[in-house]
N, CA, C and O atoms as a GROMACS GRO file, in nm:
protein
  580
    1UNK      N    1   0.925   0.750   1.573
    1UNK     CA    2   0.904   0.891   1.596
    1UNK      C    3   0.758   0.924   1.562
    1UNK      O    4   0.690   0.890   1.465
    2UNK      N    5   0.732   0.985   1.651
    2UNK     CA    6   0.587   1.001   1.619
    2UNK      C    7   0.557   1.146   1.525
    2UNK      O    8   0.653   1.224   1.525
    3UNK      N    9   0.447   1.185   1.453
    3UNK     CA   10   0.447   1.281   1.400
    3UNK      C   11   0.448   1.389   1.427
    3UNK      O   12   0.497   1.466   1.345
    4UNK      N   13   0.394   1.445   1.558
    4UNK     CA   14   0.430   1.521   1.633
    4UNK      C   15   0.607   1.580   1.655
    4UNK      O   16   0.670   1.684   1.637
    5UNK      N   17   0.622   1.500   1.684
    5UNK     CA   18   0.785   1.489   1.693
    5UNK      C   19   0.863   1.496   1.538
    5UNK      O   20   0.974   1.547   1.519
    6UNK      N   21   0.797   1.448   1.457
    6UNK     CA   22   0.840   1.484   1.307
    6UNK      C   23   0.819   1.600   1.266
    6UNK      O   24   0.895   1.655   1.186
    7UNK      N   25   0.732   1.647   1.306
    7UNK     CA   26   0.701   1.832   1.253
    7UNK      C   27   0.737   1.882   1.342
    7UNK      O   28   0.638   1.953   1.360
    8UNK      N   29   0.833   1.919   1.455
    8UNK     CA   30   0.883   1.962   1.559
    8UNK      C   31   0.804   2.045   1.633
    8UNK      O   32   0.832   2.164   1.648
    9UNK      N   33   0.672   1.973   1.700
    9UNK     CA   34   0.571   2.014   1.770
    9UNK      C   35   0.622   1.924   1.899
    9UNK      O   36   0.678   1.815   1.910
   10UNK      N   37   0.564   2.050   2.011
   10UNK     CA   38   0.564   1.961   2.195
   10UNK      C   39   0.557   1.794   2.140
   10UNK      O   40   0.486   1.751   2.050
   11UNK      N   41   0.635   1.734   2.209
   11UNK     CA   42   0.544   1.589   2.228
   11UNK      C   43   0.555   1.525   2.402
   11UNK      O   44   0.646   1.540   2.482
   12UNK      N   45   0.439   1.459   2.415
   12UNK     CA   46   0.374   1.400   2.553
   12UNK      C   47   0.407   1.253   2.561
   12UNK      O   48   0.511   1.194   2.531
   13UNK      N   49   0.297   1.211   2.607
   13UNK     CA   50   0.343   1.097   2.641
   13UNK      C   51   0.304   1.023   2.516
   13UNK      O   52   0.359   0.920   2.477
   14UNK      N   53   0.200   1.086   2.456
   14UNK     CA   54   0.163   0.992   2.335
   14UNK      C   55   0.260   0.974   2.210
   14UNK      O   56   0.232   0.920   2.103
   15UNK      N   57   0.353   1.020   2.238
   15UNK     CA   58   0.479   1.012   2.103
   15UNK      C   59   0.550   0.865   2.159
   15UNK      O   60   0.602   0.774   2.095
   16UNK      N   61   0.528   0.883   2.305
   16UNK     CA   62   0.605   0.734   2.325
   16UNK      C   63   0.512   0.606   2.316
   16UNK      O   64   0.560   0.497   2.288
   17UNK      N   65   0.388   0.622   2.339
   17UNK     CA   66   0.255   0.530   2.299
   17UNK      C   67   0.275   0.533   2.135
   17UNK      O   68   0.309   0.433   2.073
   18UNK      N   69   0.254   0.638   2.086
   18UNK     CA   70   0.298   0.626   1.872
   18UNK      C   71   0.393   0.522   1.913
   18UNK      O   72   0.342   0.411   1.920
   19UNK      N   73   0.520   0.529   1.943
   19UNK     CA   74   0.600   0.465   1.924
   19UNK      C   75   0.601   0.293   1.944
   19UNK      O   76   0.664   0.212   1.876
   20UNK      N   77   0.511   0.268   2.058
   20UNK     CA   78   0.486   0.167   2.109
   20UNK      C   79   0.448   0.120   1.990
   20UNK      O   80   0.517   0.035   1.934
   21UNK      N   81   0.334   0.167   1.935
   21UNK     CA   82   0.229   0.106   1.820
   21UNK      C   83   0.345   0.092   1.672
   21UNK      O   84   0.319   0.016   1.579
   22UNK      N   85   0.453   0.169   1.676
   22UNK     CA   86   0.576   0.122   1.539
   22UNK      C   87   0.608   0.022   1.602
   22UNK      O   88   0.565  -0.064   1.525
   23UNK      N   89   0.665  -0.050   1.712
   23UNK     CA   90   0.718  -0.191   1.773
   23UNK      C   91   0.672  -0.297   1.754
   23UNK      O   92   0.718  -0.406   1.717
   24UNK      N   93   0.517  -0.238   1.797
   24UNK     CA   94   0.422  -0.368   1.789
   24UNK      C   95   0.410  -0.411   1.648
   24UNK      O   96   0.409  -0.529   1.612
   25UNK      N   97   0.399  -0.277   1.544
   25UNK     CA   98   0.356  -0.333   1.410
   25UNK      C   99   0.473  -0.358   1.347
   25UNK      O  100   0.455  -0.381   1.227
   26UNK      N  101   0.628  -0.364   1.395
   26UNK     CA  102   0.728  -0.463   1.324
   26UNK      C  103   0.715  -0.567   1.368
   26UNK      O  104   0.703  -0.667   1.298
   27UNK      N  105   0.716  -0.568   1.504
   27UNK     CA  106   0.670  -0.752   1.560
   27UNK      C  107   0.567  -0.808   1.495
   27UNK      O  108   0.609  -0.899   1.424
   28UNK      N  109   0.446  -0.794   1.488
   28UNK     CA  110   0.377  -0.862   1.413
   28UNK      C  111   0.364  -0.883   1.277
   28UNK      O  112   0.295  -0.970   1.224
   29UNK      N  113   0.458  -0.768   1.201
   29UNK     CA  114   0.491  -0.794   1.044
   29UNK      C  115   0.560  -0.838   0.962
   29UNK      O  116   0.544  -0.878   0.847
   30UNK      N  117   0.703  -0.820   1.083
   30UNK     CA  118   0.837  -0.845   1.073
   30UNK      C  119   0.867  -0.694   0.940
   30UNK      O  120   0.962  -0.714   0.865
   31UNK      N  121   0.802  -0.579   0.922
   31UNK     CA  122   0.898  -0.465   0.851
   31UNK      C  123   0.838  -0.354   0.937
   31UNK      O  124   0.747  -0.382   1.016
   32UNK      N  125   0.892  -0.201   0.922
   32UNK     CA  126   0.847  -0.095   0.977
   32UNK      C  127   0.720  -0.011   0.954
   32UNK      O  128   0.716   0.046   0.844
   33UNK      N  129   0.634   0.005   1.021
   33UNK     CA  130   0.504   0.058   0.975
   33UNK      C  131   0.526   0.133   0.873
   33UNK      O  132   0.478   0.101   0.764
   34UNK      N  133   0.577   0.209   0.883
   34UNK     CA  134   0.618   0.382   0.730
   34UNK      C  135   0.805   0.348   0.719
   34UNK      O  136   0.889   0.375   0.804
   35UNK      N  137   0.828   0.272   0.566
   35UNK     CA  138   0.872   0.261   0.507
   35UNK      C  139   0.900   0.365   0.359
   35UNK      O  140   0.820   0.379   0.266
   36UNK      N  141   1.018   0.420   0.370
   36UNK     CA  142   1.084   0.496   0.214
   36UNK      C  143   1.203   0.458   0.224
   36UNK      O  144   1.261   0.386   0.304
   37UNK      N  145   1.251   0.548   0.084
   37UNK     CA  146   1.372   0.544   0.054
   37UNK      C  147   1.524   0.594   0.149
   37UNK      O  148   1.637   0.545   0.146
   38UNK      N  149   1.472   0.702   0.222
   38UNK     CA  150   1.558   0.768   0.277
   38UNK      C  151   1.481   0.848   0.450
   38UNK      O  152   1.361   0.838   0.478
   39UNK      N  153   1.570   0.912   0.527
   39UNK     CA  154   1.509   0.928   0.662
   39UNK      C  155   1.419   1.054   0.650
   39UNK      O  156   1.330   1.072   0.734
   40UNK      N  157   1.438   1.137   0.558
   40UNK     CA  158   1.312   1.260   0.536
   40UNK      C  159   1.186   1.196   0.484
   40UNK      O  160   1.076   1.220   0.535
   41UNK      N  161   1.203   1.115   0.386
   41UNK     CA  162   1.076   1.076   0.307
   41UNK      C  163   1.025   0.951   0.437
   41UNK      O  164   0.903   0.940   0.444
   42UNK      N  165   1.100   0.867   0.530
   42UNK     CA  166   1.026   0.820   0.579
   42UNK      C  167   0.971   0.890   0.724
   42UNK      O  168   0.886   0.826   0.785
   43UNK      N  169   1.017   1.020   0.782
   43UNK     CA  170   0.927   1.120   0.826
   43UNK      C  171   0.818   1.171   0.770
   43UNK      O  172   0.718   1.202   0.834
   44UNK      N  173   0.832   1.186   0.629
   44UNK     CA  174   0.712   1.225   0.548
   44UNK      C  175   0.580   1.144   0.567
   44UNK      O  176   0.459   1.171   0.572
   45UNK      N  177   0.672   1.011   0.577
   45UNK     CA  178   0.562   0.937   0.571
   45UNK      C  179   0.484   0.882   0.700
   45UNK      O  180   0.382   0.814   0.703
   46UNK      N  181   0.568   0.936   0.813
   46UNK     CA  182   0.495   0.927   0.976
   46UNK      C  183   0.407   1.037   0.988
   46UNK      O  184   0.318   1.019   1.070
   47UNK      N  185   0.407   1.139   0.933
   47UNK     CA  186   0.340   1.251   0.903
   47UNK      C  187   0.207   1.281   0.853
   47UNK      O  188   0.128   1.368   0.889
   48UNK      N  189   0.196   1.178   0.751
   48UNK     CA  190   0.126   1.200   0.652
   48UNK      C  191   0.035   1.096   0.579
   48UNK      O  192  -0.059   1.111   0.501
   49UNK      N  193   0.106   0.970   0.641
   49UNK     CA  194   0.018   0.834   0.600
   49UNK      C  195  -0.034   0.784   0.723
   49UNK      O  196  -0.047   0.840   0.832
   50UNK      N  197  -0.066   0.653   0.682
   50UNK     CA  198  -0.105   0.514   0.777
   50UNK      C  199  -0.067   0.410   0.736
   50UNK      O  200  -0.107   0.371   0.626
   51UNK      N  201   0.028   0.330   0.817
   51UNK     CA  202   0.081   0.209   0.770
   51UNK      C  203  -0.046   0.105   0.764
   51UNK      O  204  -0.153   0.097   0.824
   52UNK      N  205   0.017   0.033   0.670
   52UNK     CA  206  -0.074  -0.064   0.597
   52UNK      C  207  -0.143  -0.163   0.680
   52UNK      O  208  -0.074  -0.212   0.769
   53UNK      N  209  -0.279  -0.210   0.670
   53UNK     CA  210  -0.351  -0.297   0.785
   53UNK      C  211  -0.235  -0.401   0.821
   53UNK      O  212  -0.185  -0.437   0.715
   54UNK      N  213  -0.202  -0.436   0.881
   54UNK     CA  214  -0.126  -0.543   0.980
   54UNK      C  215  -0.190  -0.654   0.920
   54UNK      O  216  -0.096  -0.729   0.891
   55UNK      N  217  -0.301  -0.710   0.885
   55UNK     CA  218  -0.375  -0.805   0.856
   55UNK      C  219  -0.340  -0.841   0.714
   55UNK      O  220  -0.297  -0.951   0.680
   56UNK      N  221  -0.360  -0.751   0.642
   56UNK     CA  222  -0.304  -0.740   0.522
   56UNK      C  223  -0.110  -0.802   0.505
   56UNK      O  224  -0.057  -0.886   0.433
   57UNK      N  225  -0.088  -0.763   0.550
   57UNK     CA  226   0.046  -0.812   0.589
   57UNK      C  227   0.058  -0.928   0.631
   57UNK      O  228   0.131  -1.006   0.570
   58UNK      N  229  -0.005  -0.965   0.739
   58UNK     CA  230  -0.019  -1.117   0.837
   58UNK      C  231  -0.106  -1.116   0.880
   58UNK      O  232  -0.123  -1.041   0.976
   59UNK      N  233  -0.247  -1.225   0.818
   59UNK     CA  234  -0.320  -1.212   0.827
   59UNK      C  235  -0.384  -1.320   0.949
   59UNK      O  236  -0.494  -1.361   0.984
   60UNK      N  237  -0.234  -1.337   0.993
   60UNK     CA  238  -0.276  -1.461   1.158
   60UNK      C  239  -0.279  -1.392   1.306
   60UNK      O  240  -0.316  -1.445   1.411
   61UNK      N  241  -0.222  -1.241   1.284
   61UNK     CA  242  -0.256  -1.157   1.379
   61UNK      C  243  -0.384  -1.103   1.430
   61UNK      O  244  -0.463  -1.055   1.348
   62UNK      N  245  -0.419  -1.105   1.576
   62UNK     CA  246  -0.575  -1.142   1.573
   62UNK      C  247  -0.593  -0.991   1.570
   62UNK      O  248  -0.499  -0.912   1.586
   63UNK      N  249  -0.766  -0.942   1.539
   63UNK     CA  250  -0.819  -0.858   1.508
   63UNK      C  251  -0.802  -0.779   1.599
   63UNK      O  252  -0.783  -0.665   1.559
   64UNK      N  253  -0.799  -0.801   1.783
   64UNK     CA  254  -0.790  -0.735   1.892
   64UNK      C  255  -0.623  -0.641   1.922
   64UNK      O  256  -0.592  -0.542   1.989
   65UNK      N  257  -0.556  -0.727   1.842
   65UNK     CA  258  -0.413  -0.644   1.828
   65UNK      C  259  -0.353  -0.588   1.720
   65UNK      O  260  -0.241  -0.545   1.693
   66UNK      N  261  -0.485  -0.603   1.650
   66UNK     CA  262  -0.463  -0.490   1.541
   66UNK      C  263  -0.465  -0.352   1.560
   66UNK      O  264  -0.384  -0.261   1.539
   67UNK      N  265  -0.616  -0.360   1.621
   67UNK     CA  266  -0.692  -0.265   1.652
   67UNK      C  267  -0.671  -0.174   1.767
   67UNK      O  268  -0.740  -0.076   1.794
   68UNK      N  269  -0.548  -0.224   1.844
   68UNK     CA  270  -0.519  -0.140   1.953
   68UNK      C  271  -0.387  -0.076   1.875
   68UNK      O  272  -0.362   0.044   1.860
   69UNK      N  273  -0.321  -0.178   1.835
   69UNK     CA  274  -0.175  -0.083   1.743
   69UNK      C  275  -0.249  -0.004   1.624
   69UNK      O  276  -0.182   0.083   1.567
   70UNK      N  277  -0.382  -0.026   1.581
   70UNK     CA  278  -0.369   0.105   1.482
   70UNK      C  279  -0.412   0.199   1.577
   70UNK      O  280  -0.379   0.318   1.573
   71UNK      N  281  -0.478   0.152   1.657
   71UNK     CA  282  -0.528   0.316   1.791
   71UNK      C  283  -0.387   0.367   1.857
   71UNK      O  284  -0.390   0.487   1.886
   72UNK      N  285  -0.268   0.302   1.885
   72UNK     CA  286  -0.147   0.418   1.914
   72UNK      C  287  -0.085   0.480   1.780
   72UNK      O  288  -0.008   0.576   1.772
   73UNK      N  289  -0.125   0.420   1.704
   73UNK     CA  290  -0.059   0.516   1.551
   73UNK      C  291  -0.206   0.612   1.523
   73UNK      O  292  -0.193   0.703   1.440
   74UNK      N  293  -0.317   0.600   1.576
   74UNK     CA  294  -0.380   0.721   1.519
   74UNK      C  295  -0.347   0.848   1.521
   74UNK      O  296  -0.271   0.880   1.612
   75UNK      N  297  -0.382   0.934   1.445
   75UNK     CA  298  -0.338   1.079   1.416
   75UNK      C  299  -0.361   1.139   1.496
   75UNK      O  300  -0.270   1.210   1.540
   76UNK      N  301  -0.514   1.144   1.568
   76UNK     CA  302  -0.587   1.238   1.624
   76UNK      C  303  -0.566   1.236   1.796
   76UNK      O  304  -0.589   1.130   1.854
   77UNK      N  305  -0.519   1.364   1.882
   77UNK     CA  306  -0.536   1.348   1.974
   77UNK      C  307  -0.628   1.255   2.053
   77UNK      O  308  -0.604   1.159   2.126
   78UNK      N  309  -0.707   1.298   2.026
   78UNK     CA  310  -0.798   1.195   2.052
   78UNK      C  311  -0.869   1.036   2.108
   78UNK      O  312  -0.959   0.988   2.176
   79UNK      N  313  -0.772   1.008   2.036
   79UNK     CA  314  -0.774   0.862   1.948
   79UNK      C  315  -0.666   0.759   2.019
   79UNK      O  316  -0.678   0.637   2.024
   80UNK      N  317  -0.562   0.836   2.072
   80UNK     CA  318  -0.469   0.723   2.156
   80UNK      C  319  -0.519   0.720   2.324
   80UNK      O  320  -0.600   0.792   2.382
   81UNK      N  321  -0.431   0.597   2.378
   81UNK     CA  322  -0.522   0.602   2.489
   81UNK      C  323  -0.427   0.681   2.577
   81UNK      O  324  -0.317   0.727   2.548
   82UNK      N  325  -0.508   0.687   2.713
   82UNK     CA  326  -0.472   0.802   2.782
   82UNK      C  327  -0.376   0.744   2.874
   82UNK      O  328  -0.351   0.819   2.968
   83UNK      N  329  -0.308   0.619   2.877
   83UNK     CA  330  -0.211   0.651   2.921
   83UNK      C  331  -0.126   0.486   2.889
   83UNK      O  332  -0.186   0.396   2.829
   84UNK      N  333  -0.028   0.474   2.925
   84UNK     CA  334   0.068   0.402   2.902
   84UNK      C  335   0.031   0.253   2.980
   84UNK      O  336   0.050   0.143   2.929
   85UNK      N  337  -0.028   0.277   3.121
   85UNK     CA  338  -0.102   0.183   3.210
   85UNK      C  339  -0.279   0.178   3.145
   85UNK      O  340  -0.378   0.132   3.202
   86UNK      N  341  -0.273   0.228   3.038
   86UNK     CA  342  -0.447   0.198   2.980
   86UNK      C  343  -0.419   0.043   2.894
   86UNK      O  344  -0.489  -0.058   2.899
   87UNK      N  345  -0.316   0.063   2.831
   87UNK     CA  346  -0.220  -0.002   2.706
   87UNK      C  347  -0.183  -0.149   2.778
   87UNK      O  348  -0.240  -0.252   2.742
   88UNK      N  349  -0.081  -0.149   2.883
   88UNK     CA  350  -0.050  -0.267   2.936
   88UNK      C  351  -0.133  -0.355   2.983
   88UNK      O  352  -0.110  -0.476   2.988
   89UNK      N  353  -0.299  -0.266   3.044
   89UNK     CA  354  -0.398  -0.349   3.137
   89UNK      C  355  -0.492  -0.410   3.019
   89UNK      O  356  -0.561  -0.509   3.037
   90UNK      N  357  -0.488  -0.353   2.918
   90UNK     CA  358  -0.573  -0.406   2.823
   90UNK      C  359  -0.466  -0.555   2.781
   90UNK      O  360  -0.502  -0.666   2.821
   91UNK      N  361  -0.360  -0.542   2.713
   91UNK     CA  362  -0.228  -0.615   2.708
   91UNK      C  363  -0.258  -0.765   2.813
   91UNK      O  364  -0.278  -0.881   2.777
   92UNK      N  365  -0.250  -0.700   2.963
   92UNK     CA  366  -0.273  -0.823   3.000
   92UNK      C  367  -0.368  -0.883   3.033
   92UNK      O  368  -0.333  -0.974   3.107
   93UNK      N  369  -0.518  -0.882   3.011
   93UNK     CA  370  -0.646  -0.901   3.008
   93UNK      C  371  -0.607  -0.978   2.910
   93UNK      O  372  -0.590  -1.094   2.951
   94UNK      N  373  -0.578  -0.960   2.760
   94UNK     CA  374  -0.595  -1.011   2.645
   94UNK      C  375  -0.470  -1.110   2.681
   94UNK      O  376  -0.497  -1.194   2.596
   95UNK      N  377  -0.371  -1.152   2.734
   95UNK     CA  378  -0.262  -1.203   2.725
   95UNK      C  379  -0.322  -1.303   2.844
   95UNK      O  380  -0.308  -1.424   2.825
   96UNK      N  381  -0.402  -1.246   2.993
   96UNK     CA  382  -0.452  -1.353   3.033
   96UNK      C  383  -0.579  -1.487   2.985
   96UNK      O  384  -0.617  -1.599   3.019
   97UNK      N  385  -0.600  -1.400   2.902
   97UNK     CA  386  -0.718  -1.457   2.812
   97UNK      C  387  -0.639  -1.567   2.697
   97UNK      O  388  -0.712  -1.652   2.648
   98UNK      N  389  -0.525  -1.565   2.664
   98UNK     CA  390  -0.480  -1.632   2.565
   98UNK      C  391  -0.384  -1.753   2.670
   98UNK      O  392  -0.335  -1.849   2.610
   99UNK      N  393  -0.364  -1.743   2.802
   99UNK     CA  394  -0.329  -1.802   2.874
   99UNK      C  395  -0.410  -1.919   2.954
   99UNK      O  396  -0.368  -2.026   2.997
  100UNK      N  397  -0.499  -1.878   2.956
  100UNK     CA  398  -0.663  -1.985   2.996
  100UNK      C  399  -0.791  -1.907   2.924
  100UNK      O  400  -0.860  -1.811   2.960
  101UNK      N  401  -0.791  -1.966   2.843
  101UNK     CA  402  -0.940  -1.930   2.763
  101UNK      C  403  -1.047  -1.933   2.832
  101UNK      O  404  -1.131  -1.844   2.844
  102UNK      N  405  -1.045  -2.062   2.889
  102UNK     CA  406  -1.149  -2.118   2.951
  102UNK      C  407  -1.226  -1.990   3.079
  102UNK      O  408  -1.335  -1.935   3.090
  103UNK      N  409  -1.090  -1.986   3.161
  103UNK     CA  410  -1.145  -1.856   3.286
  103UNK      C  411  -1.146  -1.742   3.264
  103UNK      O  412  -1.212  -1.672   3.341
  104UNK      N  413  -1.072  -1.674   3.145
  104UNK     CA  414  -1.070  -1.565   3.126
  104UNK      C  415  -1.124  -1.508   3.022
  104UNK      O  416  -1.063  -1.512   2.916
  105UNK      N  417  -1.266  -1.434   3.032
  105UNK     CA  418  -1.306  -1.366   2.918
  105UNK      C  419  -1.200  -1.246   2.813
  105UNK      O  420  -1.119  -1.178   2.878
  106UNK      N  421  -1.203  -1.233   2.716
  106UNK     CA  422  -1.130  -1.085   2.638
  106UNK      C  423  -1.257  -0.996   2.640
  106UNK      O  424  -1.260  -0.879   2.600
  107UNK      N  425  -1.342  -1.051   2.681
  107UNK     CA  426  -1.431  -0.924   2.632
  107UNK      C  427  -1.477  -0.821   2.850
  107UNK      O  428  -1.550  -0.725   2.871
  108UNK      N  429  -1.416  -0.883   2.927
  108UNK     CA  430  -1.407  -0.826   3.066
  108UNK      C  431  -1.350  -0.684   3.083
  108UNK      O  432  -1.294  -0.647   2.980
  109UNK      N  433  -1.348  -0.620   3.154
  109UNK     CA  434  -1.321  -0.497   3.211
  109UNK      C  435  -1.270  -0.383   3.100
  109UNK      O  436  -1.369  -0.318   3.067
  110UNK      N  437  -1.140  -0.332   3.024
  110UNK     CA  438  -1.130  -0.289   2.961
  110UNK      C  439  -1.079  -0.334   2.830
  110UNK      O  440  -1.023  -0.260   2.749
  111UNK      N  441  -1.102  -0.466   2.816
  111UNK     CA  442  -1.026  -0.564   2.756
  111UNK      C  443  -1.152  -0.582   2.599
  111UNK      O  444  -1.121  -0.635   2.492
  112UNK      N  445  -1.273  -0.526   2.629
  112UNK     CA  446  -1.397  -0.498   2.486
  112UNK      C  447  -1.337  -0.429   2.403
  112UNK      O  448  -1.343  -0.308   2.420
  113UNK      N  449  -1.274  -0.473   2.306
  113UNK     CA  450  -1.235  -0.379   2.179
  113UNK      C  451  -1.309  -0.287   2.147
  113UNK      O  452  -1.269  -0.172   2.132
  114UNK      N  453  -1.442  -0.327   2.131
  114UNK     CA  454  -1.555  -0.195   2.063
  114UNK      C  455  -1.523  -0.058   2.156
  114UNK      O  456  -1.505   0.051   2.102
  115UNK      N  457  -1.518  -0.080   2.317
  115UNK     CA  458  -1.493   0.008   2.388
  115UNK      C  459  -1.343   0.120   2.368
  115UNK      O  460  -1.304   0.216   2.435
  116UNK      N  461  -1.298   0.061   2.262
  116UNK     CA  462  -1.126   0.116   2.254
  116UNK      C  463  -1.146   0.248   2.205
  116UNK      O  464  -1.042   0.312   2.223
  117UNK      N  465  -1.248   0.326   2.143
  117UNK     CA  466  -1.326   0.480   2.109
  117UNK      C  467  -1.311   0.539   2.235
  117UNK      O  468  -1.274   0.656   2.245
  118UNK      N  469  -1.337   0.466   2.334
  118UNK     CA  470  -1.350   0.550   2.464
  118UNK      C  471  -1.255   0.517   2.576
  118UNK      O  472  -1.258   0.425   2.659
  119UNK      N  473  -1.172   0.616   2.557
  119UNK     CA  474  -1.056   0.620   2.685
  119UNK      C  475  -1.073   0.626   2.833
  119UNK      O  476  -1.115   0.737   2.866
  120UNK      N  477  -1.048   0.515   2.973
  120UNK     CA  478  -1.110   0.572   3.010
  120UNK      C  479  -0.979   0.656   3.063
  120UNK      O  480  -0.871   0.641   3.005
  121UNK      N  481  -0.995   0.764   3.198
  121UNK     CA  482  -0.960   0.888   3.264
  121UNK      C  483  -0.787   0.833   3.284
  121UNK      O  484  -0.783   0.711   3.294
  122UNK      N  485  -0.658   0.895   3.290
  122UNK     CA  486  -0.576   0.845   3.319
  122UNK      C  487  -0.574   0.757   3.466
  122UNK      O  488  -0.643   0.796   3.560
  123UNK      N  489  -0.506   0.660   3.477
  123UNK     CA  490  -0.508   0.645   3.654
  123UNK      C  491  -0.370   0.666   3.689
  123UNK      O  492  -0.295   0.669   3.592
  124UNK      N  493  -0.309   0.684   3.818
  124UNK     CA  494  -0.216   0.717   3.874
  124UNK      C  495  -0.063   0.631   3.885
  124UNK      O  496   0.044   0.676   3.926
  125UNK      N  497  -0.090   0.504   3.837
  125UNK     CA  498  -0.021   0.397   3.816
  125UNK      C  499   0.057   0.383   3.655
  125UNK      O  500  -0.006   0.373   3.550
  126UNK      N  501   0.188   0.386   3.666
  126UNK     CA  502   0.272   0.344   3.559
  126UNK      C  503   0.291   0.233   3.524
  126UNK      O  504   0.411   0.208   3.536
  127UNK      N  505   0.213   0.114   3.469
  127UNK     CA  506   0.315  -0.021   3.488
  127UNK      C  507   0.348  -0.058   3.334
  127UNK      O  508   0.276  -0.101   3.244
  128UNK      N  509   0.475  -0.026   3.339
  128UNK     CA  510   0.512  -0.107   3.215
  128UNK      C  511   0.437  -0.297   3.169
  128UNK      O  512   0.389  -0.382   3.244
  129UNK      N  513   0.453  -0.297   3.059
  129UNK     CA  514   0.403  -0.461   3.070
  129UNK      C  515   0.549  -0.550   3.142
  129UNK      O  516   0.654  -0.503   3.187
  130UNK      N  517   0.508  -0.675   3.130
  130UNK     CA  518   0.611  -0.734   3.186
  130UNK      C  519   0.692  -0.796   3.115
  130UNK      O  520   0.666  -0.814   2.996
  131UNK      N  521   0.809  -0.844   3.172
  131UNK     CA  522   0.845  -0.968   3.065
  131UNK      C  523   0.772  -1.039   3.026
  131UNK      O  524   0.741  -1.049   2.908
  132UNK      N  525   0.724  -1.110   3.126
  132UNK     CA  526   0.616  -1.235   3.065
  132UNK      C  527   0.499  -1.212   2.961
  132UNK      O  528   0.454  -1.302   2.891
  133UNK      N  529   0.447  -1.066   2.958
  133UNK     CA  530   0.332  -1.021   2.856
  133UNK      C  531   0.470  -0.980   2.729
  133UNK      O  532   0.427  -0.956   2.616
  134UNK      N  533   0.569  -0.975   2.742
  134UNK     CA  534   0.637  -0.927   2.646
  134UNK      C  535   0.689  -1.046   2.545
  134UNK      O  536   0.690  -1.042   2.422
  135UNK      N  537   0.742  -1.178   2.653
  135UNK     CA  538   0.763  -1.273   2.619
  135UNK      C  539   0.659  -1.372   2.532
  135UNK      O  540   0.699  -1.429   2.430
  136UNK      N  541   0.527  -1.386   2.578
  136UNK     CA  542   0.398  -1.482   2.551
  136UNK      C  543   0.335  -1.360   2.406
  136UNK      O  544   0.238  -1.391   2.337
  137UNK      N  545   0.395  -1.254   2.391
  137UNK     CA  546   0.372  -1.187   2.310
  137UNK      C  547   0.458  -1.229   2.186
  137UNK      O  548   0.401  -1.250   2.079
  138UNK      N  549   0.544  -1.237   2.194
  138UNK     CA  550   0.666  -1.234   2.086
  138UNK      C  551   0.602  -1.416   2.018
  138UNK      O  552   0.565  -1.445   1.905
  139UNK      N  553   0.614  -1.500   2.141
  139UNK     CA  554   0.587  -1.657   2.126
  139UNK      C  555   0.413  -1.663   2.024
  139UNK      O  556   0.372  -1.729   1.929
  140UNK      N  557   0.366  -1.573   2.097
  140UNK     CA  558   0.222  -1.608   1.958
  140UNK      C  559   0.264  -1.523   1.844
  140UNK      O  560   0.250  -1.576   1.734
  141UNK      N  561   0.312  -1.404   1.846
  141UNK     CA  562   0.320  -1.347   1.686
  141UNK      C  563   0.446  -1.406   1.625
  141UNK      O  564   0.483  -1.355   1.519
  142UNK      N  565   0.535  -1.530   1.689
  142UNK     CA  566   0.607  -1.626   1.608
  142UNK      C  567   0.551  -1.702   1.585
  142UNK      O  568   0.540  -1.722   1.464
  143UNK      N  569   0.487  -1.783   1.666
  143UNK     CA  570   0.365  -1.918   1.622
  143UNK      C  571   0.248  -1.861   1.495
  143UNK      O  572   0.200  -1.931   1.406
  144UNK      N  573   0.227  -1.742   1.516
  144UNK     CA  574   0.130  -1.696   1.390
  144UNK      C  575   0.183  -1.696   1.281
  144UNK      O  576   0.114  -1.730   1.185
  145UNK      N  577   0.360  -1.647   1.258
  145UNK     CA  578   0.406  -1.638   1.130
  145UNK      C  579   0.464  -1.766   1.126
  145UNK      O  580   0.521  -1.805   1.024
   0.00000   0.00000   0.00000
């Protein structure tokens, strides 16, 4: 749940991008980003904190998928990307890149981490990732732990 949705404000599409970024950071941690005792205090804590660096946790998760799951948990409008197909194309740039090193740069088209400050414009296209980016995903953050 994103925080938005915890303080019972509109939520867009970016509550389901927040959400994306809680998935990713149990997969790569194996626990839930905002952890308490009970389901108010752990709203409190989607609200009001930032789950703990991922790195810190597992520190075999690479820096490039850190840094995009702490950008769908950021607070600030701002700050998440603009759309759901921004998320997957970066996803599979970096997923083709871990597939042949050799031909495929990570640092190509929108796939430059430094560039992740700057969103670019939504485009018109929905594509969920795929199995296979879902699958080759799960297989390195098991091989990492």
């Amino acid at each position: 749940m994103s925080p938005e949705q915890a303080q019972g404000e509109v939520v867009d599409y970016r509550s389901d991008l927040f959400s994306l970024g809680s998935v990713l950071y149990a997969m790569c941690t194996c626990r839930p980003p905002f952890r308490a005792t009970g389901s108010m205090a752990v709203l409190e804590r989607v609200r009001e904190d930032t789950p703990r660096p991922i790195r810190e946790v597992n520190p075999d998760i690479p820096a490039w998928l850190c840094e995009i799951i702490a950008r769908l948990h950021a607070m600030t409008p701002a700050a998440p990307f603009s759309s759901a197909g921004e998320v997957a194309d970066l996803l599979r740039q970096y997923l083709a890149h871990l597939q042949q090193p050799a031909m495929v740069s990570p640092h190509s088209r929108s796939a430059n981490v430094e560039a992740l400050g700057n969103p670019r414009r939504p485009n018109n296209r929905s594509m969920p990732p795929t199995v296979e980016l879902k699958s080759q995903l799960e297989k390195t953050v098991k091989r990492k732990l």
